[in-house]
Rosetta silent file (secondary structure, phi, psi, omega in degrees, C-alpha in Angstrom):
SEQUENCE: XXXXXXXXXXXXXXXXXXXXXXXXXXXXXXXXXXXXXXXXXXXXXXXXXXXXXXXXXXXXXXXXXXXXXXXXXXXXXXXXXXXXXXXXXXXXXXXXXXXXXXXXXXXXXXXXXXXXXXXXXXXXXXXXXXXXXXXXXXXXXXXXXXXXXXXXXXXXXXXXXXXXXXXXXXXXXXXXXXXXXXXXXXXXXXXXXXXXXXXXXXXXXXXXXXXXXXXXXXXXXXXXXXXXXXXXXXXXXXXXXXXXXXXXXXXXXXXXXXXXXXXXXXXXXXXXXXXXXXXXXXXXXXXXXXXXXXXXXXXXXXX
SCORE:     score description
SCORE:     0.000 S_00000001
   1 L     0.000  -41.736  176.784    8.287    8.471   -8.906 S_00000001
   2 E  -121.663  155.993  161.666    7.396    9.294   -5.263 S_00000001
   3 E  -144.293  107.643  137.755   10.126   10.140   -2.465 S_00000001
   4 E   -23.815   31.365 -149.500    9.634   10.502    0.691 S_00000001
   5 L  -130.295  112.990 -170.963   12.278   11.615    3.275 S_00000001
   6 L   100.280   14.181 -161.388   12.067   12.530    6.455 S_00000001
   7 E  -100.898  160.538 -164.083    8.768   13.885    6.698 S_00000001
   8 E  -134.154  143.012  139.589    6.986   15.176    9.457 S_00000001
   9 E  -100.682   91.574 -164.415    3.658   16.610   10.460 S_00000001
  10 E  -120.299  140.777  167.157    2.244   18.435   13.645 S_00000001
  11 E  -124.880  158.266 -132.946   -0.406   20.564   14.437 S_00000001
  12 L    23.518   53.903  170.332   -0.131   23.390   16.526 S_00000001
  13 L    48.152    3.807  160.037    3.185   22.654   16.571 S_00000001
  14 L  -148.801   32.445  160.493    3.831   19.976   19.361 S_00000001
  15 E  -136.802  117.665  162.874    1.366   16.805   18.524 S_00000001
  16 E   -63.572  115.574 -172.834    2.769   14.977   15.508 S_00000001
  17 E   -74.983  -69.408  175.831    0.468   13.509   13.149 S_00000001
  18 E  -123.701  161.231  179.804    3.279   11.538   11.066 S_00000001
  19 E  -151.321  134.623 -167.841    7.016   11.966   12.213 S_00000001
  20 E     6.508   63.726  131.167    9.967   11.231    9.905 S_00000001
  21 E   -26.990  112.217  170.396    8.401    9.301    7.423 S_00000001
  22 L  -130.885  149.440 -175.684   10.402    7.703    4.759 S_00000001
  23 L   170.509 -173.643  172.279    9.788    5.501    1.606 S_00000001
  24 E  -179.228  146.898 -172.882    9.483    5.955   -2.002 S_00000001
  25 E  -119.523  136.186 -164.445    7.156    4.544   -4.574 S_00000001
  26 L  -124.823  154.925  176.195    8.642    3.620   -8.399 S_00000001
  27 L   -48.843  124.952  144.031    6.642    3.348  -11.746 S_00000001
  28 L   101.418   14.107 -173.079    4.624    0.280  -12.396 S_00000001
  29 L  -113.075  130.856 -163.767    5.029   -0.341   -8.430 S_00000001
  30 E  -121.224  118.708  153.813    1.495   -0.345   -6.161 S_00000001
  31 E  -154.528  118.347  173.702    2.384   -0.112   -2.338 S_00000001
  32 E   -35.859  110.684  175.668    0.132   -0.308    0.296 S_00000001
  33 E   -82.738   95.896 -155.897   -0.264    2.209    3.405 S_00000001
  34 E  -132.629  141.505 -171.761   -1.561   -0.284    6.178 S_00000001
  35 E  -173.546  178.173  179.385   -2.259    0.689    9.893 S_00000001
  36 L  -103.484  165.011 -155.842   -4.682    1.278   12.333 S_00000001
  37 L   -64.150  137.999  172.382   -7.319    4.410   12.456 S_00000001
  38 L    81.984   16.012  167.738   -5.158    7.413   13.581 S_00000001
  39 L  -104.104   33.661  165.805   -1.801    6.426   12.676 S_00000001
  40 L   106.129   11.608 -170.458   -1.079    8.805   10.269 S_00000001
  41 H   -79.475  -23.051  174.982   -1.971    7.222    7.012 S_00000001
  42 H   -84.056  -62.321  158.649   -4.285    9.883    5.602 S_00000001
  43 H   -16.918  -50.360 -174.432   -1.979   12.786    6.595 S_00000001
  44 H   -60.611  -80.776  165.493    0.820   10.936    5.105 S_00000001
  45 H   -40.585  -29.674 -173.030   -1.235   10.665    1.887 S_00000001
  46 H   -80.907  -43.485  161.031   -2.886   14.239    2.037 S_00000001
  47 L  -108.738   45.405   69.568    0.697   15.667    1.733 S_00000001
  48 L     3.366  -54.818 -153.867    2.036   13.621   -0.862 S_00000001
  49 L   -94.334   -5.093  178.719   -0.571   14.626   -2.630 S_00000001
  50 L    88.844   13.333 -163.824    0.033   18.612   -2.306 S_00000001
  51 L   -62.973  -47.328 -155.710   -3.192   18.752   -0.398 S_00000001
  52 L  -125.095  125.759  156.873   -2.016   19.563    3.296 S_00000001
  53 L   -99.299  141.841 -153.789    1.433   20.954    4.302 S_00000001
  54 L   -76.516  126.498 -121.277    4.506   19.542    5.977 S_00000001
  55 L  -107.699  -46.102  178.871    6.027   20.753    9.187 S_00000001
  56 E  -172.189  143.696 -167.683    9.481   19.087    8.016 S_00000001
  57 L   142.618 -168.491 -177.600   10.784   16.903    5.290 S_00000001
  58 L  -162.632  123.469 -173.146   11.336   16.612    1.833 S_00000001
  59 E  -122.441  132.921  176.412    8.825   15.370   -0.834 S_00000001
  60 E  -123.329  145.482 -179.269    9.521   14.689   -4.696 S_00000001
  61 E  -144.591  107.010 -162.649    6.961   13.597   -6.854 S_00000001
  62 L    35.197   49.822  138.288    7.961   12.451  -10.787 S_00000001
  63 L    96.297   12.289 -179.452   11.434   14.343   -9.846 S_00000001
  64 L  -107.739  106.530  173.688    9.232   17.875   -8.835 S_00000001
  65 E   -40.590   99.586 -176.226    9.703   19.437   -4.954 S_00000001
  66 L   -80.168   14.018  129.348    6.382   19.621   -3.924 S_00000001
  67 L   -95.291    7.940  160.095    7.774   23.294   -2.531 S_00000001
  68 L  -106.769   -9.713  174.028    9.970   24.120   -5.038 S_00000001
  69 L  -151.590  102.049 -150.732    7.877   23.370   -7.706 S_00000001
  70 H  -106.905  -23.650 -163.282    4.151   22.831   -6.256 S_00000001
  71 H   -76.847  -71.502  176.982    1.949   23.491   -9.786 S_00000001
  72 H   -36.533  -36.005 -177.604    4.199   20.681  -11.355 S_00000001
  73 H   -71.261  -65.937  173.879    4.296   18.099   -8.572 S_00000001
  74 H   -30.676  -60.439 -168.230    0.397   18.532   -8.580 S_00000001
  75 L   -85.284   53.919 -169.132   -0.070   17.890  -11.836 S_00000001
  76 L  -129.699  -43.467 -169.027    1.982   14.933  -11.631 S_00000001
  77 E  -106.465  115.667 -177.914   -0.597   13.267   -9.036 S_00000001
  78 E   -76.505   96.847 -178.072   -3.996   11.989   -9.377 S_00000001
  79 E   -88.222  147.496  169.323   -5.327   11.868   -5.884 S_00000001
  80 E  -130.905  106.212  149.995   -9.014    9.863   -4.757 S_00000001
  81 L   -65.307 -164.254  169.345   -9.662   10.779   -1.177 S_00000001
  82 L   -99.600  -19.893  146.324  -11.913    8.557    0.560 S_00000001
  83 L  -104.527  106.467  167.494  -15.305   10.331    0.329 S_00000001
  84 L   -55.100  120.104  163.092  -14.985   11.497   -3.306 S_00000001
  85 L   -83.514   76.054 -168.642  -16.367   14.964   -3.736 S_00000001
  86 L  -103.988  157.800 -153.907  -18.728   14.806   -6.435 S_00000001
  87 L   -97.668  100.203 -167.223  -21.266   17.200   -7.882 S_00000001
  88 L  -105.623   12.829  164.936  -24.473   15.076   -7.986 S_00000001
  89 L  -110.808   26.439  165.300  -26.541   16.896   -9.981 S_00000001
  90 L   -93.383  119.617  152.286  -23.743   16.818  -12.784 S_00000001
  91 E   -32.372  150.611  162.987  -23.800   14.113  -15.519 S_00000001
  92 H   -47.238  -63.899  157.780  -20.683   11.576  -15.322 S_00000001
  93 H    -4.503 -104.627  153.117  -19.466   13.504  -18.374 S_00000001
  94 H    -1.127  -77.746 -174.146  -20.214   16.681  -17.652 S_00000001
  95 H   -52.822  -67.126  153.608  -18.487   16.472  -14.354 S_00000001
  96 H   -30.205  -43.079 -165.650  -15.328   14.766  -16.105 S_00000001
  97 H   -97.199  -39.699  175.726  -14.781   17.748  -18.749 S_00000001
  98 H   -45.431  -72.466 -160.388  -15.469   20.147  -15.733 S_00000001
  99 H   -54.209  -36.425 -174.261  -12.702   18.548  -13.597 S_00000001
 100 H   -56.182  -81.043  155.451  -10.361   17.930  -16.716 S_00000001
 101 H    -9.766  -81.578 -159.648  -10.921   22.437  -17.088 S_00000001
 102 H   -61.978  -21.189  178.816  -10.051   22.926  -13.518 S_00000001
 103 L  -109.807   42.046 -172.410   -6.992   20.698  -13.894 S_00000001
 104 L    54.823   32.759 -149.436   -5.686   22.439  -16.847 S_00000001
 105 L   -98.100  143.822  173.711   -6.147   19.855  -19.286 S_00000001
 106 L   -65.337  163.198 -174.335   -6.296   21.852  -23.241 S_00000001
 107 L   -65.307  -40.487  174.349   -9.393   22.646  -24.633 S_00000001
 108 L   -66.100  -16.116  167.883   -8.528   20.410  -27.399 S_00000001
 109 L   -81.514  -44.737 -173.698   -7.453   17.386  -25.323 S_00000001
 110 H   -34.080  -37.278 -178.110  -10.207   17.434  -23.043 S_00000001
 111 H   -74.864  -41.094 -167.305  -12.741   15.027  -24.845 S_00000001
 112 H   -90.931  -11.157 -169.592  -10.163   12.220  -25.442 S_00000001
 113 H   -76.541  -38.460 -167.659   -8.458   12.825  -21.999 S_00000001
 114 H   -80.275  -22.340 -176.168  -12.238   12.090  -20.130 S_00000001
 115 H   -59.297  -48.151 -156.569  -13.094    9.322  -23.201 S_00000001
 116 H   -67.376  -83.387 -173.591   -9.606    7.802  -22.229 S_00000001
 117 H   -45.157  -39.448  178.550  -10.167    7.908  -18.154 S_00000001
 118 H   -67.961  -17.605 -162.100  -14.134    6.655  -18.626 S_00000001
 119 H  -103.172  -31.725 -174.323  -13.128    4.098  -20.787 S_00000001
 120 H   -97.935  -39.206  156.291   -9.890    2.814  -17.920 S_00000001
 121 L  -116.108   60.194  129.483  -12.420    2.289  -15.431 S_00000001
 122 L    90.609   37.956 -168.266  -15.539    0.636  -16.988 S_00000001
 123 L  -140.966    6.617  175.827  -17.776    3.507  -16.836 S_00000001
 124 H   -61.265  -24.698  162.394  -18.863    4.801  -20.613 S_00000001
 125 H   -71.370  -10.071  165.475  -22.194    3.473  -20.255 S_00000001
 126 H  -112.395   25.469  161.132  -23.252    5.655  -17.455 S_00000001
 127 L   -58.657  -11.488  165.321  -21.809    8.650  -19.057 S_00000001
 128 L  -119.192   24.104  162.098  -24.474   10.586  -19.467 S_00000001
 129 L   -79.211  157.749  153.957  -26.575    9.504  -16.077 S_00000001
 130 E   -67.446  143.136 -174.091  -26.708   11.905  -13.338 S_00000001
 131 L   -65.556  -12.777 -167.805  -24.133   11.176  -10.522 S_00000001
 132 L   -88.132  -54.148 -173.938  -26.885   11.307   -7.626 S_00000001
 133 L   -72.779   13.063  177.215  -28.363    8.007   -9.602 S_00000001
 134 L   -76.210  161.950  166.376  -25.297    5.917   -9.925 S_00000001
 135 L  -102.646  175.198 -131.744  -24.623    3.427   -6.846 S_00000001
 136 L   -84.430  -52.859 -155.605  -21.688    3.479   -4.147 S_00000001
 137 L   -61.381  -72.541  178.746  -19.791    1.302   -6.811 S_00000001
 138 H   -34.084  -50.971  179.342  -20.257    3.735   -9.564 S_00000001
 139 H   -88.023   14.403 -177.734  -19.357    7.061   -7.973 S_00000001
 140 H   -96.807  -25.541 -161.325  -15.851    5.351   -6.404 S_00000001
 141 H   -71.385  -49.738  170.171  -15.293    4.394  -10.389 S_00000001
 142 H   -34.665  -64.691  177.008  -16.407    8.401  -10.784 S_00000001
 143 H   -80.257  -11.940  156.350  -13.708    9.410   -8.539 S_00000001
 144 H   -63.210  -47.521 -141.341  -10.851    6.854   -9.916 S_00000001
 145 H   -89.268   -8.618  160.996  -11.632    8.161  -13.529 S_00000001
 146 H   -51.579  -64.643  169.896  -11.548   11.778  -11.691 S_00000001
 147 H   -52.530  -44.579  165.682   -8.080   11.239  -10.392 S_00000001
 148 H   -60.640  -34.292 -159.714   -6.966    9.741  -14.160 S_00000001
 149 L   -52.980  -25.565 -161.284   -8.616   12.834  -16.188 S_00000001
 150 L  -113.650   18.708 -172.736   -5.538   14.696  -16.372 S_00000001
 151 L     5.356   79.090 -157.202   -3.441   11.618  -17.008 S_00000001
 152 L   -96.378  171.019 -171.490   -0.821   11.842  -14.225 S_00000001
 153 L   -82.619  -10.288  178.157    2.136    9.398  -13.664 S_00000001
 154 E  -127.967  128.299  176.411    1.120    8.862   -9.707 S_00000001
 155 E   -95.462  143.247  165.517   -1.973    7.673   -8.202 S_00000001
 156 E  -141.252  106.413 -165.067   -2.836    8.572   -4.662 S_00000001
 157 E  -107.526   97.525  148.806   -5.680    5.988   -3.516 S_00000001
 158 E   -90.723  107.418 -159.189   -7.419    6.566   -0.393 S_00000001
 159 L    62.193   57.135  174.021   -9.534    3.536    1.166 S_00000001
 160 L   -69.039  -41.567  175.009  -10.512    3.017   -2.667 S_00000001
 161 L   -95.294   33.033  166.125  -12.913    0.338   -2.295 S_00000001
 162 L   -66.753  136.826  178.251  -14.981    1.913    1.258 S_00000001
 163 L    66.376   -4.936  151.631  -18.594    1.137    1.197 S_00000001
 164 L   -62.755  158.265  165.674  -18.403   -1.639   -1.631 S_00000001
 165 L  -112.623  148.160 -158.580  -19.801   -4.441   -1.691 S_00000001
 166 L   -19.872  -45.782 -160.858  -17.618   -7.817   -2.151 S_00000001
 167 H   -63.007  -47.406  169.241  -18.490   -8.031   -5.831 S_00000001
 168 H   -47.735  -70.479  171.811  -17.360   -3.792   -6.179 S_00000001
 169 H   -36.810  -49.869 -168.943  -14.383   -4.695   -4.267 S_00000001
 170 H   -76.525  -31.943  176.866  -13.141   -7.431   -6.349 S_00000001
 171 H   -99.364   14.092  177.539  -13.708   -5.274   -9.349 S_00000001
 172 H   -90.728  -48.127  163.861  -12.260   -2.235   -8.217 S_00000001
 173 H   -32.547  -59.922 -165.480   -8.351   -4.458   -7.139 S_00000001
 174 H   -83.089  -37.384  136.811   -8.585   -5.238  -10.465 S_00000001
 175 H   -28.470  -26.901  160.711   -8.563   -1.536  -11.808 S_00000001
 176 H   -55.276  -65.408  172.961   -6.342   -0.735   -9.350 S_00000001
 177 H   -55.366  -63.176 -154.115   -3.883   -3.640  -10.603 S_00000001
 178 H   -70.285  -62.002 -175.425   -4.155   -3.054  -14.244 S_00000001
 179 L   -53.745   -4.263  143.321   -3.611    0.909  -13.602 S_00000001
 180 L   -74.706  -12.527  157.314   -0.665   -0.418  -11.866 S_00000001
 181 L   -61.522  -36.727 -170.978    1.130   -1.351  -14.639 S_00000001
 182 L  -108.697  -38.539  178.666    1.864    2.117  -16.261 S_00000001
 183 L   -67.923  158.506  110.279    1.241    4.144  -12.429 S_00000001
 184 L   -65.795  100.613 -164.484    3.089    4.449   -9.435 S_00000001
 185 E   -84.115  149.597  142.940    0.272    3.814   -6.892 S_00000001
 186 E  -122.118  138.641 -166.973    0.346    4.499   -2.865 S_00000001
 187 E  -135.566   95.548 -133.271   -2.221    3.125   -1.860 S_00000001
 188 E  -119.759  148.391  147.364   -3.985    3.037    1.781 S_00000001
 189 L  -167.109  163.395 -179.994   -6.524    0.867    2.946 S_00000001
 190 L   -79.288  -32.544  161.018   -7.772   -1.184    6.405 S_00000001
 191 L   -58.403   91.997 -174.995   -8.526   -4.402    4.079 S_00000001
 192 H   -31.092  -71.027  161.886   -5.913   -7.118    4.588 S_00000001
 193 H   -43.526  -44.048  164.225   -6.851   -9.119    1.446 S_00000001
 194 H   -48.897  -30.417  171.659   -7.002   -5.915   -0.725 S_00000001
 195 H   -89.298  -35.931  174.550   -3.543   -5.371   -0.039 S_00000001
 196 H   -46.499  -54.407 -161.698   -2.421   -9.095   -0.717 S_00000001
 197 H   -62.784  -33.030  167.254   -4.563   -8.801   -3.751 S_00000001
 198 H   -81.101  -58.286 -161.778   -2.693   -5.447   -5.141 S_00000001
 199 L   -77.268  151.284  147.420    0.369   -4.346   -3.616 S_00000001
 200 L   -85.009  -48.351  145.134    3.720   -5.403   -4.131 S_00000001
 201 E   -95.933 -167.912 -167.139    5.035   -3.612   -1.151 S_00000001
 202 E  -165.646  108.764  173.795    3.476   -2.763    2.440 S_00000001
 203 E   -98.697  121.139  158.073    4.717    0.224    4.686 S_00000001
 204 E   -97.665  135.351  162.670    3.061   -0.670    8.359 S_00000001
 205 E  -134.473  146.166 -177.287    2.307    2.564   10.291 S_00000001
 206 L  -128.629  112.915  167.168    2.259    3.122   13.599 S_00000001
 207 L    76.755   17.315 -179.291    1.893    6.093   15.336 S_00000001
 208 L   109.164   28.131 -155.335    2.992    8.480   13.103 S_00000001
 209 L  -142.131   99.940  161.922    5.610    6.200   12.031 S_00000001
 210 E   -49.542  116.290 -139.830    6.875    3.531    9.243 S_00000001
 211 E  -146.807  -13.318  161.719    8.050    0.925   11.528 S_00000001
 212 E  -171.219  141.373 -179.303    8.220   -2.060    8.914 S_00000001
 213 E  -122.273  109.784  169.192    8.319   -2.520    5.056 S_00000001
 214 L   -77.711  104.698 -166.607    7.097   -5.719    3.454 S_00000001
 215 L   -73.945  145.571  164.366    7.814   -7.415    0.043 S_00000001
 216 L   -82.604  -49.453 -159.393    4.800   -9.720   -0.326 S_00000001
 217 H   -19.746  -59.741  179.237    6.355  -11.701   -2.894 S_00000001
 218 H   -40.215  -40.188 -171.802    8.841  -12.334   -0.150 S_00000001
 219 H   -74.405  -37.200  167.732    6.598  -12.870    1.981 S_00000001
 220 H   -48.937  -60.538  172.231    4.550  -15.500   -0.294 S_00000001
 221 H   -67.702  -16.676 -172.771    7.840  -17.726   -0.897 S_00000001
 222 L   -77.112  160.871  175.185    9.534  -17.364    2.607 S_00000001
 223 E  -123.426  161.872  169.719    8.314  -20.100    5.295 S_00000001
 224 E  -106.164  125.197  161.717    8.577  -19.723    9.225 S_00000001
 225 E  -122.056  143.480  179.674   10.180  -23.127   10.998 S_00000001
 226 E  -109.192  113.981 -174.954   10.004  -24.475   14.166 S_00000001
 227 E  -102.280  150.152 -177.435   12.588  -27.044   15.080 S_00000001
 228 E  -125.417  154.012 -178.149   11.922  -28.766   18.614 S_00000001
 229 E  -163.640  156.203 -160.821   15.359  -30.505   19.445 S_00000001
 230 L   -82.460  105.217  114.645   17.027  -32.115   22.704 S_00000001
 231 L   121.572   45.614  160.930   19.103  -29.665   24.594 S_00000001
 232 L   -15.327  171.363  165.329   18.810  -26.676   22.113 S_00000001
 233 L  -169.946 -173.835 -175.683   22.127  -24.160   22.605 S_00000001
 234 H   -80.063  -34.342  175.754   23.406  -20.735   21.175 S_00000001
 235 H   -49.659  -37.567 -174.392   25.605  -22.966   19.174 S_00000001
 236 H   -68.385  -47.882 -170.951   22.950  -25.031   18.077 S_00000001
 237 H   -80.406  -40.683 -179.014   20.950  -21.703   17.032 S_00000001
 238 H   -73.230  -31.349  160.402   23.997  -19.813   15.122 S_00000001
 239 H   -38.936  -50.920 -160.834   24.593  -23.181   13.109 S_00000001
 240 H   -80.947  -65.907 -171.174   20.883  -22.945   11.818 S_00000001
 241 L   -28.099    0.760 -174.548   21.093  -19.443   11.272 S_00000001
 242 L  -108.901   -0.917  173.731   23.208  -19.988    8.138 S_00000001
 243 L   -97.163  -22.843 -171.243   20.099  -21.721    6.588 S_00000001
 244 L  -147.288 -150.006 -179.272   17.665  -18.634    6.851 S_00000001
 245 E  -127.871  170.870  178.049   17.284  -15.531    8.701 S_00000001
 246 L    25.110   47.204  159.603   16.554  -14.396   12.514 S_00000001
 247 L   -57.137  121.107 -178.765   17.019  -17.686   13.641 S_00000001
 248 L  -153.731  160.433 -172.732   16.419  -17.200   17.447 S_00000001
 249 L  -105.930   95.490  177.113   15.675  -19.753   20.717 S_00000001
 250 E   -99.177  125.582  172.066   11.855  -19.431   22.227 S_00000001
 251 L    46.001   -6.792  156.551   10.259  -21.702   24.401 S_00000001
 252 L   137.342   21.915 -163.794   12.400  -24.664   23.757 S_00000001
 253 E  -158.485  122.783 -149.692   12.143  -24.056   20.046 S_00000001
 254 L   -93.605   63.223  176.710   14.277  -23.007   17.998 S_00000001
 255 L   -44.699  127.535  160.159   12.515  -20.415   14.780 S_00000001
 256 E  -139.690  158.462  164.088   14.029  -19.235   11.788 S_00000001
 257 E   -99.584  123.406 -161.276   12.891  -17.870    8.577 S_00000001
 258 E  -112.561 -175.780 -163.205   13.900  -19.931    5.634 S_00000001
 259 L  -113.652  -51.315  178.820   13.268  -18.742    1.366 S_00000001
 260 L  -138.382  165.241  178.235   12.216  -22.324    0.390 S_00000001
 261 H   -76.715  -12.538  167.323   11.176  -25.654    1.558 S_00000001
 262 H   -55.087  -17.237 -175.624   14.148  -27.156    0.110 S_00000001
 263 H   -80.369  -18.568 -152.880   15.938  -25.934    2.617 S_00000001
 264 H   -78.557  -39.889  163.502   14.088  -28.139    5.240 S_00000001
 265 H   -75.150    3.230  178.267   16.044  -31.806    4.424 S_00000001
 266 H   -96.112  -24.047  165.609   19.056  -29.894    4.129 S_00000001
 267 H   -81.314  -34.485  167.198   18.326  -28.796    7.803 S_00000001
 268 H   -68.029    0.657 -152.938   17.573  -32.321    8.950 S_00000001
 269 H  -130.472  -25.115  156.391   20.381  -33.595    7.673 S_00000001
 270 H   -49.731  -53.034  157.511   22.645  -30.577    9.461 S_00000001
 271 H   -52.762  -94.336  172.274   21.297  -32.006   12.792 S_00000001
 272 H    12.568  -94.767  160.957   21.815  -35.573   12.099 S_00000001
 273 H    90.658 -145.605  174.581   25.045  -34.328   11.979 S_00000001
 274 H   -92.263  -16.033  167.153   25.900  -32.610   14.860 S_00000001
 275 L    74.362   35.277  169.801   24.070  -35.842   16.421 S_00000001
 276 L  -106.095  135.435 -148.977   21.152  -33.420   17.688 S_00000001
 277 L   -90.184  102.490 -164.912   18.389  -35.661   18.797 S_00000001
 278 E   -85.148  123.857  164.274   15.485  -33.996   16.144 S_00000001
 279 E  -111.377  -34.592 -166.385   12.071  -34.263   17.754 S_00000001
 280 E  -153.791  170.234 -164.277    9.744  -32.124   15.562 S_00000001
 281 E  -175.811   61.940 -171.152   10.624  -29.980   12.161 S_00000001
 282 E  -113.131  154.760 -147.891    7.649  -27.878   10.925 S_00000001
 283 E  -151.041  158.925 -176.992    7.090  -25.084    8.493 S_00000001
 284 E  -166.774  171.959  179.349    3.862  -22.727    7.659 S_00000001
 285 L  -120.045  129.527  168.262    3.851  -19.640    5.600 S_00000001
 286 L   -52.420  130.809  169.458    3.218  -16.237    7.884 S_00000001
 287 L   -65.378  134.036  178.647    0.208  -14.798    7.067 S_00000001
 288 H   -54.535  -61.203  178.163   -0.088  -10.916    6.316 S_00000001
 289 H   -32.547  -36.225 -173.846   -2.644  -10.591    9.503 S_00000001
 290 H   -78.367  -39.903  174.348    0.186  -12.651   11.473 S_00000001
 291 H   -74.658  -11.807  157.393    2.902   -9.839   10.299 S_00000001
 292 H   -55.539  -57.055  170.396    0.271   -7.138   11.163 S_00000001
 293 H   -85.757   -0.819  148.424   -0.315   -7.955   14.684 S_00000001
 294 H   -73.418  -59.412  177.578    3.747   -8.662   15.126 S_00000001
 295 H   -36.424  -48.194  171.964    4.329   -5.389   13.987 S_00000001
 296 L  -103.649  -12.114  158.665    1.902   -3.464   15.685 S_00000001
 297 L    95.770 -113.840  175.357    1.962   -5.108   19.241 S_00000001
 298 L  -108.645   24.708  163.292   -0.696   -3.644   21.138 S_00000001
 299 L  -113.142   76.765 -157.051   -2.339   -1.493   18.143 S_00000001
 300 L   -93.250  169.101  160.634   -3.838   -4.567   16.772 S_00000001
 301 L    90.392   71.530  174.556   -6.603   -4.389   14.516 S_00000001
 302 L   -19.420  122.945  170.799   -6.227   -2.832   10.726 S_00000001
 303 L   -79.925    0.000    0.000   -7.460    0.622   10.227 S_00000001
């Protein structure tokens, strides 16, 4: 649904904003833009979305160029920036059948298209309130069912839950999630748990850059292990390596990544052996925070 390749962004033509960006987001697939402030995730998102344009690259969105065919690609994408721009002396409604208008929706569609969107995130009882009384919860719901009105096949979520509070948060992930079933989402936000709680994948950006892509499943069943062992060797380490992955020798201790814990008497029993004198044999599951700050080094700290 979205493809990505190659894309680039600079202004005034020699400081890059994003730089060959690549990825691609598929129906019923949510994946998570996560990085620290200024690496390029709201640019990245901004042209995706047909907002802002790209210096070099190639973007498709539900099989539409967004230069060779720009009216189509739009109306392909629901975008939510991160301060929603809403009209706050406009009824919830109102505002809806307005927005629905401007985004070409038929005259005859219009009522069941905003009934449809008001109805997918929670919000038919404050349809006829003014938008200046709703709370911070309310108008983010505004600007989800805003993005939905014109019922497109790609969401573009920026920072979707900012300025909730925990209770908002928890119920906007799960709007997110259900409208991930039928959507292709990209999805950006600085909350670590928000992305466990949604995404299926995880692009880390750095600097203008995708620099690592995460399945969480993967990440949820894989384990990290640390074997401590008498007179480690390379030999010792390319042996293990046939149990997991990036098996490598640190500090006297020898790390791999293995897919299950089952694997862990089948490793003890590989020493044995080889007659390698086993001192210690321990396993943990990385944490998304712990693959954040590997990834990003010295640009610690979600964005």
């Amino acid at each position: 649904m979205i493809t990505v390749e190659g894309l680039s962004k600079s202004y005034a033509g020699t400081s890059f904003a994003v730089q060959d960006v690549s990825f691609r987001v598929d129906k019923g697939e949510i994946v998570g833009f996560l990085g620290p402030n200024g690496a390029g995730k709201t640019t990245t998102l901004r042209v995706v979305a047909g907002f802002l344009g790209m210096t070099a690259g190639k973007v498709t969105v539900a099989g539409h160029d967004i230069i060779g065919a720009p009216i189509q690609a739009k109306r392909s994408v629901g975008y939510m920036p991160e301060s929603v721009p809403l009209y706050p002396e406009m009824r919830v409604r109102e505002y809806l059948e307005f927005r629905a208008e401007l985004k070409a929706v038929p005259r005859d569609k219009r009522k069941g298209f905003v009934d449809l969107a008001m109805t997918q995130v929670k919000i038919t009882t404050v349809a006829d309130k003014l938008i200046r009384h709703l709370s911070k919860g309310y108008r983010q719901r505004v600007g989800l069912a805003d993005a939905l009105v014109a019922r497109p096949p790609i969401l573009i979520l920026d920072e979707p839950t900012a300025g909730l509070d925990p209770n908002q948060i928890r119920e906007m992930r799960s709007l997110v999630c259900e409208l991930g079933r039928e959507h292709a989402i990209l999805l950006s936000t600085h909350i670590l748990p928000e992305v466990e709680a949604t995404c299926d994948r995880v692009a880390f950006v750095k600097r203008g850059r995708v620099v690592h892509e995460l399945v969480l499943a993967e990440m949820q069943s894989g384990l990290d292990v640390e074997i401590r062992v008498a007179h480690a060797d390379a030999a010792l380490v390319e042996g293990l390596g046939e149990f997991g992955s990036d098996a490598r020798l640190e500090d006297g201790l020898v790390r791999l990544r293995v897919a299950h814990e089952r694997s862990l008497p089948a490793i003890a029993r590989w020493l044995a052996s080889r007659g390698a004198e086993l001192y210690e044999l321990k396993c943990r599951k990385k944490t998304l925070e712990e693959w954040f700050i590997e990834v990003m080094g010295e640009d610690q700290g979600p964005g």
